[in-house]
VMD Tcl script that builds the backbone (N, CA, C; Angstrom):
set m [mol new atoms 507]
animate dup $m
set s [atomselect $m all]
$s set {name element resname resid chain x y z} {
  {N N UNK 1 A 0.851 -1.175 0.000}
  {CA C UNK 1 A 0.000 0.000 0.000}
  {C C UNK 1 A 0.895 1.236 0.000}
  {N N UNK 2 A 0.725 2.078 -0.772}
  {CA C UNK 2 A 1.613 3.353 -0.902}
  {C C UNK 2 A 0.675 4.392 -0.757}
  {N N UNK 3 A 1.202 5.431 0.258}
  {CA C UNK 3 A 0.255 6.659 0.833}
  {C C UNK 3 A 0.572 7.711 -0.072}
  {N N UNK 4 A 0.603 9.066 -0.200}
  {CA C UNK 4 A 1.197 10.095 -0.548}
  {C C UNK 4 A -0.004 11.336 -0.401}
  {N N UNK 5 A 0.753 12.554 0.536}
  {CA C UNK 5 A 0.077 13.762 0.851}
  {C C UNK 5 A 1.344 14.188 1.236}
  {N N UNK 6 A 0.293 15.938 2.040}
  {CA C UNK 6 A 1.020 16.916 2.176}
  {C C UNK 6 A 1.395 16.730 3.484}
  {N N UNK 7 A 2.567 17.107 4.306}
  {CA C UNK 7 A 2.761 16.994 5.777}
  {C C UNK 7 A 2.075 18.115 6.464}
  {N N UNK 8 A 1.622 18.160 7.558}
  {CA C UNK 8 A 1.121 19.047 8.360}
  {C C UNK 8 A 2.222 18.782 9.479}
  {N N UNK 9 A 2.730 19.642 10.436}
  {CA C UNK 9 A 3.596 19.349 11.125}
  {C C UNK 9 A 3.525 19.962 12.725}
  {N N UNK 10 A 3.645 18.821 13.555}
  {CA C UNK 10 A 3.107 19.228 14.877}
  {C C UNK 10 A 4.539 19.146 15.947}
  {N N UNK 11 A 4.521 19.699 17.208}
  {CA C UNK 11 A 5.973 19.279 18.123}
  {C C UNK 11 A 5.697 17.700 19.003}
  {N N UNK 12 A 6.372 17.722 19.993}
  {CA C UNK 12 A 6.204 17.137 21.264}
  {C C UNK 12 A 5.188 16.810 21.916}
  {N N UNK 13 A 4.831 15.937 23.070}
  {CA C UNK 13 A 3.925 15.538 23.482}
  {C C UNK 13 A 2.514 16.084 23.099}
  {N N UNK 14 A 1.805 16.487 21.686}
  {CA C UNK 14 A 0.494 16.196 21.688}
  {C C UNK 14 A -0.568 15.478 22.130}
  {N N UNK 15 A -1.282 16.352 23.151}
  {CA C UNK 15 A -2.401 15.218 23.779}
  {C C UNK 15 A -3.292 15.191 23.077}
  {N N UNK 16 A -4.122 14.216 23.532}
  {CA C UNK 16 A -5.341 13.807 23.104}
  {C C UNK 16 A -6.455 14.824 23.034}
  {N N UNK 17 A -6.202 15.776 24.282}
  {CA C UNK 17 A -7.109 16.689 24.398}
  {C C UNK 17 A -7.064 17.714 22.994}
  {N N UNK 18 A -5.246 17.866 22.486}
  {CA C UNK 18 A -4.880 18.897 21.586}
  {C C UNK 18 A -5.657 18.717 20.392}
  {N N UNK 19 A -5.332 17.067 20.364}
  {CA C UNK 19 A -5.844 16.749 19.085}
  {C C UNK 19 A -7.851 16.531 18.822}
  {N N UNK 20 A -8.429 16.573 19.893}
  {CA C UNK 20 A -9.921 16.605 20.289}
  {C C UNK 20 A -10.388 16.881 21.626}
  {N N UNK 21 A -10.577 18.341 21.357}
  {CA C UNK 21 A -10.677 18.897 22.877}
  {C C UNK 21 A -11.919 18.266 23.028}
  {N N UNK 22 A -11.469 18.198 24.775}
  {CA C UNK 22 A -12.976 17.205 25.531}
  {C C UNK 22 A -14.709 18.089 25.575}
  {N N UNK 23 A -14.510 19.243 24.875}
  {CA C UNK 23 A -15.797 19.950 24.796}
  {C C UNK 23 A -16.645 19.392 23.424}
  {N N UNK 24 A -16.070 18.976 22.488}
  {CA C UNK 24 A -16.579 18.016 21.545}
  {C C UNK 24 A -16.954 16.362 22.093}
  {N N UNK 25 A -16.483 15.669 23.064}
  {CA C UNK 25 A -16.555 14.249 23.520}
  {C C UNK 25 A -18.130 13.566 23.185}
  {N N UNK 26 A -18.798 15.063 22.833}
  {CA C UNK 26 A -20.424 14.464 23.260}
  {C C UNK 26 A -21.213 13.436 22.026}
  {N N UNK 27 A -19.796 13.420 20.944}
  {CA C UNK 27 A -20.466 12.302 19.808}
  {C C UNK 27 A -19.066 11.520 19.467}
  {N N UNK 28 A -19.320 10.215 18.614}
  {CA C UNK 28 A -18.506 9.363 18.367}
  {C C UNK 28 A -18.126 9.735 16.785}
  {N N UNK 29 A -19.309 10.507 16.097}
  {CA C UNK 29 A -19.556 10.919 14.674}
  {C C UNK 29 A -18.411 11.047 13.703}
  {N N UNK 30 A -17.685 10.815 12.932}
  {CA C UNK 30 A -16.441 11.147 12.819}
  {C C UNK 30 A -16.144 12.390 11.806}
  {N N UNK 31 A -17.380 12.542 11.385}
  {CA C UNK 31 A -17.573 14.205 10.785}
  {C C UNK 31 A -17.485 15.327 11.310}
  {N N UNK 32 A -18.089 15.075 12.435}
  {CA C UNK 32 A -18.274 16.113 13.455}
  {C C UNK 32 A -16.964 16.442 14.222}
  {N N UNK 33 A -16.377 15.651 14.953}
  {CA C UNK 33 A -15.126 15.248 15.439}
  {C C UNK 33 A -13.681 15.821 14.544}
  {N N UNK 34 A -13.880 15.390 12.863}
  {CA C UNK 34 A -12.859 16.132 12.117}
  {C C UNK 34 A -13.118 17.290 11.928}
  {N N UNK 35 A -14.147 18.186 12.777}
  {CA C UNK 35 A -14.322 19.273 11.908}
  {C C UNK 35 A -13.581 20.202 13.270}
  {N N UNK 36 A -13.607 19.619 14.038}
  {CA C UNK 36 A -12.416 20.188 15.155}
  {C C UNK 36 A -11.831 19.366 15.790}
  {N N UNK 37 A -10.702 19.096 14.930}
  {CA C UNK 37 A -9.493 17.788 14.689}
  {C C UNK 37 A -8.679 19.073 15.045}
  {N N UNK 38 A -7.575 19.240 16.105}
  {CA C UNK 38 A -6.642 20.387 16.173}
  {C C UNK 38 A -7.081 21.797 16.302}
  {N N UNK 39 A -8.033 21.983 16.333}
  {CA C UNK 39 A -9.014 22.982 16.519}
  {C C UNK 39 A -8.160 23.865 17.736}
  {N N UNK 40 A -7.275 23.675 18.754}
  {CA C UNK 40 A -7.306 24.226 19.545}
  {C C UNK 40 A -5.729 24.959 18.864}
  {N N UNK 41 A -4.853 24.254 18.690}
  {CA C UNK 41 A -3.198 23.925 17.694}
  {C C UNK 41 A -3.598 24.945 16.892}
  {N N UNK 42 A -4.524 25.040 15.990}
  {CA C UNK 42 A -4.374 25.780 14.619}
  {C C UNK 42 A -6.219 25.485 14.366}
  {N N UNK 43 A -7.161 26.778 14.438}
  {CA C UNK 43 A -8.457 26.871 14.143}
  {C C UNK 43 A -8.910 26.179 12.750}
  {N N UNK 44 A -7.787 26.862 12.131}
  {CA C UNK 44 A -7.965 26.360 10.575}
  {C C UNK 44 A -7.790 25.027 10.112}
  {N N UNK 45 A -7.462 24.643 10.918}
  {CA C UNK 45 A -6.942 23.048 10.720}
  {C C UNK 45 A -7.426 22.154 9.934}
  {N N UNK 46 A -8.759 22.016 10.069}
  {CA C UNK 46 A -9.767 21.109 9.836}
  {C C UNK 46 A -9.925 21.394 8.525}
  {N N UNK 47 A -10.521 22.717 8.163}
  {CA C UNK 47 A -10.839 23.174 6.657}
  {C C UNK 47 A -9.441 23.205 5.801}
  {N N UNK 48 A -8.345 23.078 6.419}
  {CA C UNK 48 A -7.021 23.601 5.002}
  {C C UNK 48 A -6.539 22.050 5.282}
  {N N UNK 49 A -6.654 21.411 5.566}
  {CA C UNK 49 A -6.437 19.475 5.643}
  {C C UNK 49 A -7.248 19.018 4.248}
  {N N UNK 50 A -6.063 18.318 3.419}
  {CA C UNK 50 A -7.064 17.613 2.212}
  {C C UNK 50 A -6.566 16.453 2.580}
  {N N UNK 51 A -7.579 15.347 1.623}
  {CA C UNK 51 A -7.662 14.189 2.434}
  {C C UNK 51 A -6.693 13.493 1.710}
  {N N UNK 52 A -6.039 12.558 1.945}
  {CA C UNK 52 A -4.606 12.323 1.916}
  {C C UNK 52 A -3.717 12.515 3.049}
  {N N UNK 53 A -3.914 14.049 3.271}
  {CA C UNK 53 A -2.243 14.294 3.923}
  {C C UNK 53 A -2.336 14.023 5.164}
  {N N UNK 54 A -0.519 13.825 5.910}
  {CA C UNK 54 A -0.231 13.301 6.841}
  {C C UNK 54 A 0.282 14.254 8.082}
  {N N UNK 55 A -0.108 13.574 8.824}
  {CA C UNK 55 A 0.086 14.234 10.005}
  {C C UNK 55 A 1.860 13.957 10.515}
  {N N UNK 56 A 2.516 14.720 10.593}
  {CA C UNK 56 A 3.741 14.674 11.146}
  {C C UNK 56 A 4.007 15.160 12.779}
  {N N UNK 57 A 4.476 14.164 13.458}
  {CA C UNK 57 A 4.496 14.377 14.785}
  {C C UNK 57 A 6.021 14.232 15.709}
  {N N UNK 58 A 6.337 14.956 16.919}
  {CA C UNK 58 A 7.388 14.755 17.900}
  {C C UNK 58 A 7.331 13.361 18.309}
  {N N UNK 59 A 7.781 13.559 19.527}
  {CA C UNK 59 A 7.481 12.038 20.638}
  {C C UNK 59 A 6.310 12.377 21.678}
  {N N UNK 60 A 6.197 11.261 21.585}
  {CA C UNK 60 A 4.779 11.356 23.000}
  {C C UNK 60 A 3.657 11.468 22.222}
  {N N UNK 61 A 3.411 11.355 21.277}
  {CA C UNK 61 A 2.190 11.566 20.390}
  {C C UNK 61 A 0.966 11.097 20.835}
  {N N UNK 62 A -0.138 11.631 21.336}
  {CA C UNK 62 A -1.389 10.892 21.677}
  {C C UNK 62 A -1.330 10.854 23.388}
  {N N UNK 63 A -0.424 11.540 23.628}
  {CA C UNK 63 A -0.893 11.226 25.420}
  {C C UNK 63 A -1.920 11.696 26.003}
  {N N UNK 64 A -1.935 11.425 27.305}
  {CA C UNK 64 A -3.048 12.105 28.095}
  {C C UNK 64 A -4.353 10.896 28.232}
  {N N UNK 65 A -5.513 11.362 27.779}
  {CA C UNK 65 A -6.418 10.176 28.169}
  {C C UNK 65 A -6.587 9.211 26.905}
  {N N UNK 66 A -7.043 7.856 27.411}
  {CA C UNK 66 A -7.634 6.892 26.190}
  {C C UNK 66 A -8.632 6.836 25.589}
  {N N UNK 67 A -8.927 8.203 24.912}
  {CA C UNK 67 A -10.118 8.176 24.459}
  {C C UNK 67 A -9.663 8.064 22.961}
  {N N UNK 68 A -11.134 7.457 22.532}
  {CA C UNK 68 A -10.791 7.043 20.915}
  {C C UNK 68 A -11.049 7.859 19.750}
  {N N UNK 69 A -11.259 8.788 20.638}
  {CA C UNK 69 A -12.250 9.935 19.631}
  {C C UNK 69 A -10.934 10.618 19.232}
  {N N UNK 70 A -9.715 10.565 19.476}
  {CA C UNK 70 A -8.842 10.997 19.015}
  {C C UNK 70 A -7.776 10.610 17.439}
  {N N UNK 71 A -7.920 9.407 17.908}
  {CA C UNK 71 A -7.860 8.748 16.058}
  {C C UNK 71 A -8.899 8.661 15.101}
  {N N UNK 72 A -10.065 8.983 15.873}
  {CA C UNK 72 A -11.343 8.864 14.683}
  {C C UNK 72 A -11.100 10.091 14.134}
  {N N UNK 73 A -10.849 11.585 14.935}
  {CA C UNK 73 A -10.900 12.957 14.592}
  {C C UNK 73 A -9.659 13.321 13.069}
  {N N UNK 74 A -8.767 12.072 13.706}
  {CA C UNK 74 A -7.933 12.183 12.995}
  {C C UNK 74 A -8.133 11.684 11.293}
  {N N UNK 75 A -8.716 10.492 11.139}
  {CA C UNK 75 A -9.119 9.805 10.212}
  {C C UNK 75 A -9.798 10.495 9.484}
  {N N UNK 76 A -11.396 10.814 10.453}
  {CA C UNK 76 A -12.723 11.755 9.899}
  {C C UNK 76 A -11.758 12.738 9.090}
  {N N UNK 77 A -10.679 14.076 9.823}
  {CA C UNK 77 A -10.351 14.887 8.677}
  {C C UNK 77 A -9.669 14.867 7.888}
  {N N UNK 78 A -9.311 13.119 7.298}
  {CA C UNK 78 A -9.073 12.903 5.928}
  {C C UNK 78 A -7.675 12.576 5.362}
  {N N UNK 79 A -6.940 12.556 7.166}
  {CA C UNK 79 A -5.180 12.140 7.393}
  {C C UNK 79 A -5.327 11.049 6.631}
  {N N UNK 80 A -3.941 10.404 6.131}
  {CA C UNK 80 A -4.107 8.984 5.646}
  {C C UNK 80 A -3.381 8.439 6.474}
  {N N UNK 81 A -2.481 8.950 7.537}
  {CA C UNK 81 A -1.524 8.604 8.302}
  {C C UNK 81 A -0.584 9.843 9.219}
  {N N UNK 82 A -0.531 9.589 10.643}
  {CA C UNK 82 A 0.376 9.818 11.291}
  {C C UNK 82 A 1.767 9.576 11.495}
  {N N UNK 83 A 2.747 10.386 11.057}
  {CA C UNK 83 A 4.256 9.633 11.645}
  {C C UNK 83 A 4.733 10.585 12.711}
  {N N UNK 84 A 5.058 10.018 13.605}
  {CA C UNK 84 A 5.808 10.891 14.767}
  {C C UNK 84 A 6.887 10.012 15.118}
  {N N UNK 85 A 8.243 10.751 16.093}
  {CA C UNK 85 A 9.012 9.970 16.846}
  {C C UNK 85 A 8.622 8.869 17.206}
  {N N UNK 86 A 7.689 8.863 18.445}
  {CA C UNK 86 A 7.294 7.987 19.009}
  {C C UNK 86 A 5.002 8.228 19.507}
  {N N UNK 87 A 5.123 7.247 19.727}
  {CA C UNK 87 A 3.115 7.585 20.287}
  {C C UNK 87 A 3.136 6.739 21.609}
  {N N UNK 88 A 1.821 7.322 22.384}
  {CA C UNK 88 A 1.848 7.106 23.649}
  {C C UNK 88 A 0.858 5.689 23.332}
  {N N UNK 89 A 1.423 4.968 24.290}
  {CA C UNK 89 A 0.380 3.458 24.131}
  {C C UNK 89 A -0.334 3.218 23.898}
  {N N UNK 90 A -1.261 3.978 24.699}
  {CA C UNK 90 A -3.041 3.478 24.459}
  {C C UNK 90 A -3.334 4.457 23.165}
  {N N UNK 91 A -2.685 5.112 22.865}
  {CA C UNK 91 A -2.980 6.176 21.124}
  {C C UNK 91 A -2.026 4.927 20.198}
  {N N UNK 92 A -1.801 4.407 20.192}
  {CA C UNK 92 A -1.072 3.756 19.264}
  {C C UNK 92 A -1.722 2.278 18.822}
  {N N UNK 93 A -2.393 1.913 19.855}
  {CA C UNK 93 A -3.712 0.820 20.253}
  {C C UNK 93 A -5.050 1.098 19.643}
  {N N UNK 94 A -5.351 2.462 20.098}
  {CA C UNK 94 A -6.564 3.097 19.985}
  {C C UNK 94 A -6.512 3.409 18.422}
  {N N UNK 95 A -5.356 3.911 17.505}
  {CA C UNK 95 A -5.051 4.347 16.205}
  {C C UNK 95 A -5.525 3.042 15.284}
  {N N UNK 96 A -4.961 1.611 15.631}
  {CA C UNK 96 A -5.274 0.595 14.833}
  {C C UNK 96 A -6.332 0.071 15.368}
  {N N UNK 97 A -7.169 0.315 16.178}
  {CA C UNK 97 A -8.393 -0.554 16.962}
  {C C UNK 97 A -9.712 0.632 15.550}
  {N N UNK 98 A -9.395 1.388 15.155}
  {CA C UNK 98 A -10.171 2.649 14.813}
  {C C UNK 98 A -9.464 2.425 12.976}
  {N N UNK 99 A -8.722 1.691 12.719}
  {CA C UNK 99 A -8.086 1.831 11.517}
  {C C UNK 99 A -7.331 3.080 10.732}
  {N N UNK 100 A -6.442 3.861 11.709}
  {CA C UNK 100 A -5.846 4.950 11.391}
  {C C UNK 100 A -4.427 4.115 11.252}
  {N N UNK 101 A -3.458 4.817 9.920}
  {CA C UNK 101 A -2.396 3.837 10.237}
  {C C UNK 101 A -1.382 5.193 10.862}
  {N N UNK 102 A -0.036 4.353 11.252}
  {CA C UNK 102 A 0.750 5.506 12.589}
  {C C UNK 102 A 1.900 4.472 11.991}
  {N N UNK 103 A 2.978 5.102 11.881}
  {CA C UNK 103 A 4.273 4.726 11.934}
  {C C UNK 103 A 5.063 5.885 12.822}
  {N N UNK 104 A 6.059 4.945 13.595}
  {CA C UNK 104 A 6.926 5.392 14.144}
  {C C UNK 104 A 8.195 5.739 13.209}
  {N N UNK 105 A 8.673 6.975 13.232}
  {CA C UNK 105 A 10.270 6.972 12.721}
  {C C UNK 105 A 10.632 8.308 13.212}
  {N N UNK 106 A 11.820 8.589 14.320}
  {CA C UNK 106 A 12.212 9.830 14.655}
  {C C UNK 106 A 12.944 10.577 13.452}
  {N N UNK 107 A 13.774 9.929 12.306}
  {CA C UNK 107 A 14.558 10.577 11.550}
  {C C UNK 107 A 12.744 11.312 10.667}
  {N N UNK 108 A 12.453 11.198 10.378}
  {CA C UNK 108 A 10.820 11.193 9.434}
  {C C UNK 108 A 10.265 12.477 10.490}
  {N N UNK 109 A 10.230 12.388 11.406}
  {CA C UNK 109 A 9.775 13.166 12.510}
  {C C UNK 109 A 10.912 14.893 12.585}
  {N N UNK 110 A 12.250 14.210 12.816}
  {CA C UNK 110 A 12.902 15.458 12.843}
  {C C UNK 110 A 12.905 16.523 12.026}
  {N N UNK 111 A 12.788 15.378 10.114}
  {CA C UNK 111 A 13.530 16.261 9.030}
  {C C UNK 111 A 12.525 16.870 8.323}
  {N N UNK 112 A 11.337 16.106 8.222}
  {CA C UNK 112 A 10.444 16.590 7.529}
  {C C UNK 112 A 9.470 18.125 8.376}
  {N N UNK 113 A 9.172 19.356 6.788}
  {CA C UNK 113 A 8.675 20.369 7.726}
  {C C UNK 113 A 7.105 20.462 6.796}
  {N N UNK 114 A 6.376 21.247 7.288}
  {CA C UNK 114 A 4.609 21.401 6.922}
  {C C UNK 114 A 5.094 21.901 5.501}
  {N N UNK 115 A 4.109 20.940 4.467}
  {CA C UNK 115 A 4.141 21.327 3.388}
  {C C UNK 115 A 4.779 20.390 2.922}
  {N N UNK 116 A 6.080 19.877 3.227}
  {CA C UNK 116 A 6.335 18.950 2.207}
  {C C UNK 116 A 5.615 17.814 2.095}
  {N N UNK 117 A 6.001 17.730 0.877}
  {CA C UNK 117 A 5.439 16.413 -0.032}
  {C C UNK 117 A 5.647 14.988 0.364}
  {N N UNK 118 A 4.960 13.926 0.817}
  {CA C UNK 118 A 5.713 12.597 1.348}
  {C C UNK 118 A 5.162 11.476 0.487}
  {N N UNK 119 A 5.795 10.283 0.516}
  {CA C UNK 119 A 5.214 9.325 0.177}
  {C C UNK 119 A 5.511 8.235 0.867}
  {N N UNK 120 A 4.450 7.075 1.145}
  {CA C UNK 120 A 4.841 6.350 2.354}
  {C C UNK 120 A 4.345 4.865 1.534}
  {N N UNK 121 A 5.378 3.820 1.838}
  {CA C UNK 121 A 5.480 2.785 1.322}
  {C C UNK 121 A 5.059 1.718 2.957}
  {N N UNK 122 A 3.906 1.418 2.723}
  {CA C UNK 122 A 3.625 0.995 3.948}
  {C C UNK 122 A 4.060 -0.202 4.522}
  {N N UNK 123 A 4.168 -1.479 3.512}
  {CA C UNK 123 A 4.746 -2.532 3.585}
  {C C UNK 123 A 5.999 -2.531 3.751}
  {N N UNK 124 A 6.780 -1.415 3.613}
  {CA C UNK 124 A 8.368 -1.633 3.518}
  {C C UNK 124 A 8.449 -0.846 4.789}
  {N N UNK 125 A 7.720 0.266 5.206}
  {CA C UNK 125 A 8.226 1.370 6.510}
  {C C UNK 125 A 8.842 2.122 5.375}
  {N N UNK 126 A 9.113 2.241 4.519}
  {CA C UNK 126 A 9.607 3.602 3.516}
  {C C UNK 126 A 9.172 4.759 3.974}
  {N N UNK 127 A 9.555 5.991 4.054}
  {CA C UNK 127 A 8.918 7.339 3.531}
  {C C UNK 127 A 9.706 8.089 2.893}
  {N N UNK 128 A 9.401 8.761 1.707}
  {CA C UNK 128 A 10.032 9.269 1.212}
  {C C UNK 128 A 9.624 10.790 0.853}
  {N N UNK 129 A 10.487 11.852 1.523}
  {CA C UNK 129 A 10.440 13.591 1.272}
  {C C UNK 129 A 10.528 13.635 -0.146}
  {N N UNK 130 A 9.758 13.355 -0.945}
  {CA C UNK 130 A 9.939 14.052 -2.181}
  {C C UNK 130 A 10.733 15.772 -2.395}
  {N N UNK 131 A 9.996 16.459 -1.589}
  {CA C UNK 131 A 10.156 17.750 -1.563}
  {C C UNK 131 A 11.844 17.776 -1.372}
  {N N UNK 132 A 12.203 17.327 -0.461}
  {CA C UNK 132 A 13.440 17.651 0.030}
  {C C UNK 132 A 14.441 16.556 -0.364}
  {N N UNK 133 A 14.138 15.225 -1.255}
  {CA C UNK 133 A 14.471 13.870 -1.447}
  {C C UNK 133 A 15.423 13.353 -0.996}
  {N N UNK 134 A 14.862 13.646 0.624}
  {CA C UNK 134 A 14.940 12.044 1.718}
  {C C UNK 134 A 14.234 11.215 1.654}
  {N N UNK 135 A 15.290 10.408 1.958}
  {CA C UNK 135 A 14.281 8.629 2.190}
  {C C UNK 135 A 14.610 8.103 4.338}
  {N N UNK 136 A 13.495 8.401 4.701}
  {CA C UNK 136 A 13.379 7.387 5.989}
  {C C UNK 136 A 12.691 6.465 6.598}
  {N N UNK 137 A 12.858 5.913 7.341}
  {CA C UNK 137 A 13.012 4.393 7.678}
  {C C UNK 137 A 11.757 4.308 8.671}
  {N N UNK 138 A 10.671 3.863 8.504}
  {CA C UNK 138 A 9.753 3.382 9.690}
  {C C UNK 138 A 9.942 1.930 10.037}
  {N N UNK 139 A 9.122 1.380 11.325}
  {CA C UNK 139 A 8.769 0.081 11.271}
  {C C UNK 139 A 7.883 -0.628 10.740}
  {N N UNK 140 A 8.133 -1.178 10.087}
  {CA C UNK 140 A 6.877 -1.719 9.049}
  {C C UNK 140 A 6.072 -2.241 9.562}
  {N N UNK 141 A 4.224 -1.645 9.047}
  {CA C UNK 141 A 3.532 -2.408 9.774}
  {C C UNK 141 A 3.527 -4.034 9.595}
  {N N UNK 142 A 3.152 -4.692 10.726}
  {CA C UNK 142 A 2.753 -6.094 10.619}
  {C C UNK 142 A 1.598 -6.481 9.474}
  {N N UNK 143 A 1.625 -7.929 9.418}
  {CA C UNK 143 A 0.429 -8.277 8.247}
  {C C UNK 143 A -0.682 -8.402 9.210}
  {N N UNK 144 A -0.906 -8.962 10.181}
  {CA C UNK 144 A -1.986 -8.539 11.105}
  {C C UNK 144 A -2.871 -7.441 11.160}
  {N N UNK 145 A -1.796 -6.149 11.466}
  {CA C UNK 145 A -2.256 -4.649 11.535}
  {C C UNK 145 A -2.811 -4.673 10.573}
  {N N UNK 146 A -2.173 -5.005 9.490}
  {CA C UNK 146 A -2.432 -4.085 7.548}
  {C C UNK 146 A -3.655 -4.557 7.573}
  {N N UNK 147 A -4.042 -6.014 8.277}
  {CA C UNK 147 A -5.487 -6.630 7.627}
  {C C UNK 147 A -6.247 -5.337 9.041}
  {N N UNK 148 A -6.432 -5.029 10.024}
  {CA C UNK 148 A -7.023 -4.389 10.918}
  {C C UNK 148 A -7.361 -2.719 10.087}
  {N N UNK 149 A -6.254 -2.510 9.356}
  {CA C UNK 149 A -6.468 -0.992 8.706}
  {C C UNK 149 A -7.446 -1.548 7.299}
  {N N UNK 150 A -6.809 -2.278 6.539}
  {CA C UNK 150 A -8.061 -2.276 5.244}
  {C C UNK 150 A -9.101 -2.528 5.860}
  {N N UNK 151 A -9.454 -3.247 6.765}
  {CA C UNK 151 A -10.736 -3.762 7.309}
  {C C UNK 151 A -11.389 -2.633 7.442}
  {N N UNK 152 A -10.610 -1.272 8.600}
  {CA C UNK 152 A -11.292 -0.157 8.792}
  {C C UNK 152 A -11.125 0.082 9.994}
  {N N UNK 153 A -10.335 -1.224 10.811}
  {CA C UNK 153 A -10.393 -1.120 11.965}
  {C C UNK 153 A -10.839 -2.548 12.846}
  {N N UNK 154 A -10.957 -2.819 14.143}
  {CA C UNK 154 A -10.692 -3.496 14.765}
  {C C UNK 154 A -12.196 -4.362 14.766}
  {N N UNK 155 A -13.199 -3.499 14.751}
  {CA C UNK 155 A -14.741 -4.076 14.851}
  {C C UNK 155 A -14.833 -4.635 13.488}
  {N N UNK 156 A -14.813 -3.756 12.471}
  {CA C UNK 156 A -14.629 -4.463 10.944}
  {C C UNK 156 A -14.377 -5.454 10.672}
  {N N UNK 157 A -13.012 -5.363 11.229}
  {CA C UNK 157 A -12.224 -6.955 11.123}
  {C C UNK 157 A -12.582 -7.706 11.358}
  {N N UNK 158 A -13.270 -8.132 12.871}
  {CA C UNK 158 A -13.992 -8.929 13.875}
  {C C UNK 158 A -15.540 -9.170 12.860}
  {N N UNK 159 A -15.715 -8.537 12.239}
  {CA C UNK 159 A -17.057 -8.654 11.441}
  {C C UNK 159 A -17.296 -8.905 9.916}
  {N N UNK 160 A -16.101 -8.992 9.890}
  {CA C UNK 160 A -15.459 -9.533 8.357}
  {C C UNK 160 A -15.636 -10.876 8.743}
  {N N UNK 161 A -13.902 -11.505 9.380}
  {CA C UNK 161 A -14.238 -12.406 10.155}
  {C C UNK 161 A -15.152 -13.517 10.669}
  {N N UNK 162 A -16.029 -13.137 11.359}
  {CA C UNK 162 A -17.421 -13.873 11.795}
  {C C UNK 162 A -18.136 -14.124 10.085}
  {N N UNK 163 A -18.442 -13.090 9.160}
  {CA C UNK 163 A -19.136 -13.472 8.098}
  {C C UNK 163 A -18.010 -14.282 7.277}
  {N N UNK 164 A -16.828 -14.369 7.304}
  {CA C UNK 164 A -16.150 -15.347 6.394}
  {C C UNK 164 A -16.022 -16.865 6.846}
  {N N UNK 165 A -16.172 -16.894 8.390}
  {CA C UNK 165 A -15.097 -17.454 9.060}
  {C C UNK 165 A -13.515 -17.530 8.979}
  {N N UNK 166 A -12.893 -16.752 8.452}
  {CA C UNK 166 A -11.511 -16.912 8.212}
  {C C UNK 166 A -10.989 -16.183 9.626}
  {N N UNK 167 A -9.858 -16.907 9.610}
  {CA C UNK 167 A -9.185 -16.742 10.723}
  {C C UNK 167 A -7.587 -16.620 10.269}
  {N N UNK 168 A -6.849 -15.388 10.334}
  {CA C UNK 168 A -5.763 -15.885 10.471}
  {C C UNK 168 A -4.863 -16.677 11.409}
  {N N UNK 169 A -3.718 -16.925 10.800}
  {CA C UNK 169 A -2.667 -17.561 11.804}
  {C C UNK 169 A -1.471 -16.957 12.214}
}
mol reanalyze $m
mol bondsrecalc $m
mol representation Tube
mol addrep $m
């Protein structure tokens, strides 16, 4: 699977709250939710996001509480993917339970700035700065995950699943 958008570019520990302040919590909707995705970071956020592009992140990505409304917000406004240094546990859980994909890579994190151009080779952990033409290194997702993201996510899967009976191994 190969991604490609524009980077949007965020620092250090982004919480959960940053990324979906808790005054929105009152729906699961994921329309509603992207339409103040970062809302607090940058107002404009939501409306100058085309769908494709990626969210570029520090370390600590996703901390604070486990709520899920934070990868949906993310998805709903049309990210195809997060890369940061690193993500906080239960956001990194919560990202593939919701079918958002997230790679880790600090070099991807440091070099890349808002605006450039990326392309992300998902099976390999590739990304590549077009703009600036670097190539860096993620961890590649698992074949597990990859089936949890086409699915859509974690319930999908589970409901794929049950109607196929297939089971992986």
């Amino acid at each position: 699977m190969k991604i490609k958008g524009k980077a949007w570019k965020f620092g250090d520990d982004v919480d959960t709250d940053a990324i979906i302040p808790a005054r929105y919590l009152v729906t699961t909707d994921p329309q509603v939710l992207a339409a103040h995705c970062m809302e607090d970071a940058d107002p404009e956020f939501a409306r100058k996001v085309s769908r494709g592009d990626i969210l570029v992140a520090g370390k600590n990505f996703g901390c604070g509480s486990s709520r899920e409304h934070a990868p949906i917000a993310i998805k709903g406004a049309g990210l195809s993917c997060v890369i940061a240094h690193s993500f906080a546990r239960i956001f990194y859980r919560n990202a593939f339970n919701t079918g958002l994909l997230i790679l880790e890579s600090p070099e991807a994190a440091a070099s890349v700035q808002a605006g450039d151009e990326l392309e992300v080779e998902v099976d390999s952990g590739t990304i590549v700065n077009v703009t600036r033409r670097q190539t860096y290194r993620a961890q590649p997702v698992p074949p597990f995950m990859q089936d949890l993201l086409q699915a859509g996510g974690l319930m999908p899967y589970v409901r794929q699943q049950a109607k196929t009976g297939e089971k992986r191994s």
